[in-house]
VOGU-629978 format. One record per residue (C-alpha): residue number from 0; residue in one letter; chain; x, y, z. Coordinates in steps of 0.2 Angstrom, whole numbers, padded with zeros to 4 digits. Layout:
   num   residu   chaine       u       v       w
   NUM        A        A       X       Y       Z
...
//
This chain:
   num   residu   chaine       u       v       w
     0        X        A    0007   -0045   -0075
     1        X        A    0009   -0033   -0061
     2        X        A    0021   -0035   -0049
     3        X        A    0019   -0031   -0031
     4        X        A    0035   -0034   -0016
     5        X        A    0028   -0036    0000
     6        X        A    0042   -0031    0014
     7        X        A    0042   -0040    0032
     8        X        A    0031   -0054    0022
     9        X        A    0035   -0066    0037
    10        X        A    0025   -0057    0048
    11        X        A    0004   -0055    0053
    12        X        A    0001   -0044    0038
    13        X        A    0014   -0051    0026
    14        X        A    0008   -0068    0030
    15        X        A   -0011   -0065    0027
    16        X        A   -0007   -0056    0011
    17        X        A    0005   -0072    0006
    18        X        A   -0012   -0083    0007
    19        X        A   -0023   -0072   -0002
    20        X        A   -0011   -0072   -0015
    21        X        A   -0018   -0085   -0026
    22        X        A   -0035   -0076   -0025
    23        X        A   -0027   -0062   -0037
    24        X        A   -0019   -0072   -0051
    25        X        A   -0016   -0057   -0060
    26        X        A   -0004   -0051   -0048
    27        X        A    0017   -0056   -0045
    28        X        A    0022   -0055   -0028
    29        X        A    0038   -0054   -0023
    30        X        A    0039   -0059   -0005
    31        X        A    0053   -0053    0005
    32        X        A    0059   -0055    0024
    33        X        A    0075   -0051    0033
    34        X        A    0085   -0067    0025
    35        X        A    0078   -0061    0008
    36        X        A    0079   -0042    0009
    37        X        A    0088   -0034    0023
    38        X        A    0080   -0015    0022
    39        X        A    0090   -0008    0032
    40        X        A    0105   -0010    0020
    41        X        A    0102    0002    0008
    42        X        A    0113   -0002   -0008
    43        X        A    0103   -0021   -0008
    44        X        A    0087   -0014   -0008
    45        X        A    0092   -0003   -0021
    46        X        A    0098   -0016   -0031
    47        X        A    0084   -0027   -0029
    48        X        A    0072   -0015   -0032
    49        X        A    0081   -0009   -0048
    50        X        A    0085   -0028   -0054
    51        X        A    0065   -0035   -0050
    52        X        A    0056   -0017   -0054
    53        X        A    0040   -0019   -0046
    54        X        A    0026   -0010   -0049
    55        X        A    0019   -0007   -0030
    56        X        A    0027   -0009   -0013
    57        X        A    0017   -0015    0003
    58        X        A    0027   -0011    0016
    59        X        A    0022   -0023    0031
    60        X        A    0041   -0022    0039
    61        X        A    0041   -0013    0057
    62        X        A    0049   -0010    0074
    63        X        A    0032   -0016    0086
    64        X        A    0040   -0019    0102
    65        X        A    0032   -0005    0110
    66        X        A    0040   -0006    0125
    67        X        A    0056   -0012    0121
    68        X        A    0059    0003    0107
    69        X        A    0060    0014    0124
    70        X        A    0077    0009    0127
    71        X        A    0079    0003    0108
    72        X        A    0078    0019    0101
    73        X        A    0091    0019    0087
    74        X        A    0084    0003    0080
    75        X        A    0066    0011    0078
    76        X        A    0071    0025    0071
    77        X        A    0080    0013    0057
    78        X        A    0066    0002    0053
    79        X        A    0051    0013    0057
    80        X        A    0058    0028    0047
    81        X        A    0072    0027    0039
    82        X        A    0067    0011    0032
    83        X        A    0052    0019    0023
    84        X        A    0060    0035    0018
    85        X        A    0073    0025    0008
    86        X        A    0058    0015    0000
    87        X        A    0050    0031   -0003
    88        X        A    0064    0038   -0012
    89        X        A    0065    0023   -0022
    90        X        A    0047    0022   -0026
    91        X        A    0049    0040   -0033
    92        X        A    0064    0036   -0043
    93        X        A    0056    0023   -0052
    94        X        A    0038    0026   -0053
    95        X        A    0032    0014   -0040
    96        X        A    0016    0014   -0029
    97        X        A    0019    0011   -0008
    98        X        A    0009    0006    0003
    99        X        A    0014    0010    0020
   100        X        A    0007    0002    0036
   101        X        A    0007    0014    0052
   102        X        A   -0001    0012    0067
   103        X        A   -0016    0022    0080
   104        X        A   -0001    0026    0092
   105        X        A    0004    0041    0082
   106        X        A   -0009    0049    0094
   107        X        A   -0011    0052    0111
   108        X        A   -0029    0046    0116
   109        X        A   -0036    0060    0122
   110        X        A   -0051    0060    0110
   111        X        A   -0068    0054    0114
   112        X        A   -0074    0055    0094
   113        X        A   -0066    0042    0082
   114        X        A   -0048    0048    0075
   115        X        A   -0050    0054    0056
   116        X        A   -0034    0058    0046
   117        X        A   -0034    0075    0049
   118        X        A   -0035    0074    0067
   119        X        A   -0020    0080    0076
   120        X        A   -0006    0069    0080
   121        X        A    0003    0068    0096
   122        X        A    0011    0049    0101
   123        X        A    0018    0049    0116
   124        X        A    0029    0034    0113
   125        X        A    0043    0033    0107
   126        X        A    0037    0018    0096
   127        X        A    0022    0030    0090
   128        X        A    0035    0044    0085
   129        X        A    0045    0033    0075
   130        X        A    0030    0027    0067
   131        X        A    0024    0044    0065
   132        X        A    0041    0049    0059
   133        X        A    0042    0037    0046
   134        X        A    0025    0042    0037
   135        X        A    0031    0060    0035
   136        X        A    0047    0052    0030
   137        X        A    0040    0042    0016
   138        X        A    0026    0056    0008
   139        X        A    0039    0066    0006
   140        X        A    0050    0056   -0004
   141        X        A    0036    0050   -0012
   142        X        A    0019    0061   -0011
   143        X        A    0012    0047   -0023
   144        X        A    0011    0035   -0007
   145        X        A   -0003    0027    0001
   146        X        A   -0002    0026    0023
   147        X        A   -0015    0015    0032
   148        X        A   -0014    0016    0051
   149        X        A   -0023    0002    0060
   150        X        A   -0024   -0004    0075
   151        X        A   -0023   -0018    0088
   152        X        A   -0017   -0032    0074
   153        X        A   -0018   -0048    0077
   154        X        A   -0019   -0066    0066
   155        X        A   -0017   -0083    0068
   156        X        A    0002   -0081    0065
   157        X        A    0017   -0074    0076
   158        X        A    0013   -0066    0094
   159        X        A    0000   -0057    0097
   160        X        A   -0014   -0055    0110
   161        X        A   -0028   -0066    0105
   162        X        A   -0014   -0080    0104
   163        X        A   -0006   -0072    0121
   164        X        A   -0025   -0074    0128
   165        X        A   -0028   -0091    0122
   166        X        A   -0013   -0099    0129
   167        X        A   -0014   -0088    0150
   168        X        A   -0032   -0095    0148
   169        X        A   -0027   -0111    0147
   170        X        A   -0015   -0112    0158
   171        X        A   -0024   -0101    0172
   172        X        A   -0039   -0098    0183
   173        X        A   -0038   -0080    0183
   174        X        A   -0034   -0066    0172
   175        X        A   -0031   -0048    0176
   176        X        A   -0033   -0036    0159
   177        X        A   -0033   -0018    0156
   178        X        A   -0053   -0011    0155
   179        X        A   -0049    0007    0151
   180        X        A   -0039    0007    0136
   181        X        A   -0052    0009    0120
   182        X        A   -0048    0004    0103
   183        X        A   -0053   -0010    0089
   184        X        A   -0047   -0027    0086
   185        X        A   -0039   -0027    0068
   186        X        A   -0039   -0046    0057
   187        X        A   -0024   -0046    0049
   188        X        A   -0035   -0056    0034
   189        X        A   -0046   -0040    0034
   190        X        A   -0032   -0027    0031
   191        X        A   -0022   -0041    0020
   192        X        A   -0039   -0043    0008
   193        X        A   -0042   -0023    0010
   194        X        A   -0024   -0018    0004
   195        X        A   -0025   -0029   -0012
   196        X        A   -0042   -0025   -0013
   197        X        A   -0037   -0005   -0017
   198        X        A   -0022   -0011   -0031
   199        X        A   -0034   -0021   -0039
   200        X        A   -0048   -0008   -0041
   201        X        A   -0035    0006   -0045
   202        X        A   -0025   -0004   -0057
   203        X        A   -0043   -0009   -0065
   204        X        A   -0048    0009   -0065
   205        X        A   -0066    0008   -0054
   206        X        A   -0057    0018   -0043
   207        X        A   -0041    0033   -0044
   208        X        A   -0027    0030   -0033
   209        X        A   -0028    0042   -0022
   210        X        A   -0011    0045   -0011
   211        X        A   -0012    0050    0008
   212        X        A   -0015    0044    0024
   213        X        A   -0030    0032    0029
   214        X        A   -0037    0023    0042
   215        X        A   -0041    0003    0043
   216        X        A   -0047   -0006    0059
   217        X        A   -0061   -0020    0060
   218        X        A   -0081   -0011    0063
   219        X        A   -0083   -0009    0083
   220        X        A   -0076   -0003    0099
   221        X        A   -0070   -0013    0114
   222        X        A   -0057   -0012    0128
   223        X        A   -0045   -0025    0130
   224        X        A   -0054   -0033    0144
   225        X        A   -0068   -0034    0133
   226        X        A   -0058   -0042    0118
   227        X        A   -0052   -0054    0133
   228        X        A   -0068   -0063    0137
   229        X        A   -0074   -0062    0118
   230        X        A   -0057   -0069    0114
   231        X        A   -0062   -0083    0128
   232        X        A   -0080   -0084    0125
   233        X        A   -0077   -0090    0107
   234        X        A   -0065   -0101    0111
   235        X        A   -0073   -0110    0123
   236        X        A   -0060   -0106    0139
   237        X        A   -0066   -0105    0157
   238        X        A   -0056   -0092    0164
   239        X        A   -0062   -0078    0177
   240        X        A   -0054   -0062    0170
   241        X        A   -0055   -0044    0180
   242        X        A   -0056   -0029    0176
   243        X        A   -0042   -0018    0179
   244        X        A   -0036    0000    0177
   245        X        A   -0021    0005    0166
   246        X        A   -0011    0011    0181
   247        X        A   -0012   -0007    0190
   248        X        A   -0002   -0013    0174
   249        X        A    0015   -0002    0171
   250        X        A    0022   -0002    0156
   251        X        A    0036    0005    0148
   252        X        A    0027    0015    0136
   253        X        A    0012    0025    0135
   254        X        A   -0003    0018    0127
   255        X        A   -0019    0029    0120
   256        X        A   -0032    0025    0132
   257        X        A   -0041    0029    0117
   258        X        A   -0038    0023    0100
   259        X        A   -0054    0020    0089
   260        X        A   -0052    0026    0069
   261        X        A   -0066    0034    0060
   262        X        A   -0064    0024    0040
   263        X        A   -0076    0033    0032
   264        X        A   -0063    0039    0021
   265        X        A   -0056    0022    0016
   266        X        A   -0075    0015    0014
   267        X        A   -0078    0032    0003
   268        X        A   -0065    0032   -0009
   269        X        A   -0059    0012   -0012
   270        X        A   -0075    0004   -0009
   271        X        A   -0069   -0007    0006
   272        X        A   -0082   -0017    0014
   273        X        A   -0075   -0017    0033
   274        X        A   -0081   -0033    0046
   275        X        A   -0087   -0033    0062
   276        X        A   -0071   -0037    0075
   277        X        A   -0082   -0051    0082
   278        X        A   -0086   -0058    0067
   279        X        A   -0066   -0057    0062
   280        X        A   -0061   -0064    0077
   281        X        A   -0074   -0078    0076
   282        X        A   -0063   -0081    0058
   283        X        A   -0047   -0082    0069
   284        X        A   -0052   -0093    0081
   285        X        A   -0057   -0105    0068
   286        X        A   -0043   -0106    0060
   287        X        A   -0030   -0106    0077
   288        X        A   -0042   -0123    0082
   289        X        A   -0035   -0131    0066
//
């Protein structure tokens, strides 16, 4: 029986990978949050990782209040980096395989091509450094790792902006979302069933673990006015929504006004079949009408 921990298992991804469990009966899962495992205290992650010994980590715990981490700084830096350093060093000590989730904000936007791995990085929050500060952390401590950036998560659990979307659309006439910021939708149930997808296939040998950084995201591209009216559309709210540039909506921190992921190297080396966003988010919305 394998035995996998999943870290921050209370949240989008931990929670979609907590109901596909039962689809891998094969696999133990050990599923932790803050009142089960408090990462940031190193000798009780040590100990419980030295007590349960489990054969892979999936490290969904993170820092994502973007704009609040610009003030927050220290308490990024501790879950964002030092967090996964410390599982890194762990997973090396005792001959365990991580996967690490990091996000699109480790770059700047600037591209007009899909980002590949290999593109250069450049976040300019301090969100996106932290993140990008704990990947480096974590391969080396452990160059055995696995990091999938994605992008733009959302789920029908915890806050995020299909559910944000759903509820102003209700309650409003009128919207006013960003139309210049370029990314793709990510269904935490995608990523969730992609993730065990890649233990499965390397633990049955059809395909080598192969450590590194990749990309994940749903198929497509869209702005976030766009994801807006689909989000609407397919829900079946009436709300007018406009249009509107970055600059007429401050925030704290930057945001890549371009952010799409080239997957081709996922796709290549695991086999992942990747959806369509809109078809994801049709999934979404079915199950948030429950």
């Amino acid at each position: 029986m394998v035995k996998i921990l999943v870290t921050g298992a209370d949240g989008q991804l931990g929670s979609e990978i907590r109901r596909l469990a039962n689809r891998f009966q094969d696999f133990h899962f050990l599923f932790t949050d803050i009142n089960e495992l408090d990462l940031t205290d190193q000798a009780a992650v040590s100990q419980f990782v030295g007590q349960e010994a489990p054969d892979y980590i999936i490290n969904c715990a993170a820092y994502t209040a973007v704009d609040i981490a610009e003030e927050d700084t220290e308490l990024a830096a501790l879950i964002n980096t030092k967090v996964p350093a410390l599982l890194g060093k762990l997973a090396q000590a005792n001959n365990i395989k991580v996967i690490h989730i990091s996000t699109d904000y480790v770059f700047d936007g600037t591209s007009f091509l899909p980002y590949t791995e290999n593109d250069l990085v450049n976040p300019e929050s301090i969100y996106g450094k932290s993140k990008l500060n704990g990947e480096i952390a974590l391969l080396k401590e452990a160059p055995s790792a696995m990091v999938i950036r994605t992008s733009w998560l959302y789920s029908s659990h915890g806050k995020n902006f299909v559910k944000t979307m759903v509820k102003l659309g209700e309650d409003r006439d009128e919207l006013r979302v960003v139309a210049d910021q370029v990314g793709t939708p990510t269904f935490a149930g995608d990523l969730a069933e992609a993730i065990l997808t890649i233990i499965s296939k390397t633990k049955n040998n059809v395909c080598e673990w192969k450590p590194g950084i990749y990309h994940y995201s749903n198929e497509g591209v869209c702005s976030w006015y766009d994801f807006a009216k689909a989000i609407h559309e397919l829900y079946g709210i009436n709300c007018l929504v406009h249009p509107i540039p970055t600059e007429e909506y401050p925030t704290a921190a930057a945001r890549p006004p371009y952010s799409v992921l080239n997957k081709s190297k996922i796709k290549r080396i695991f086999g992942v079949q990747i959806p369509y966003w809109r078809d994801s988010l049709k999934k979404c919305i079915t199950e948030l009408k429950k």
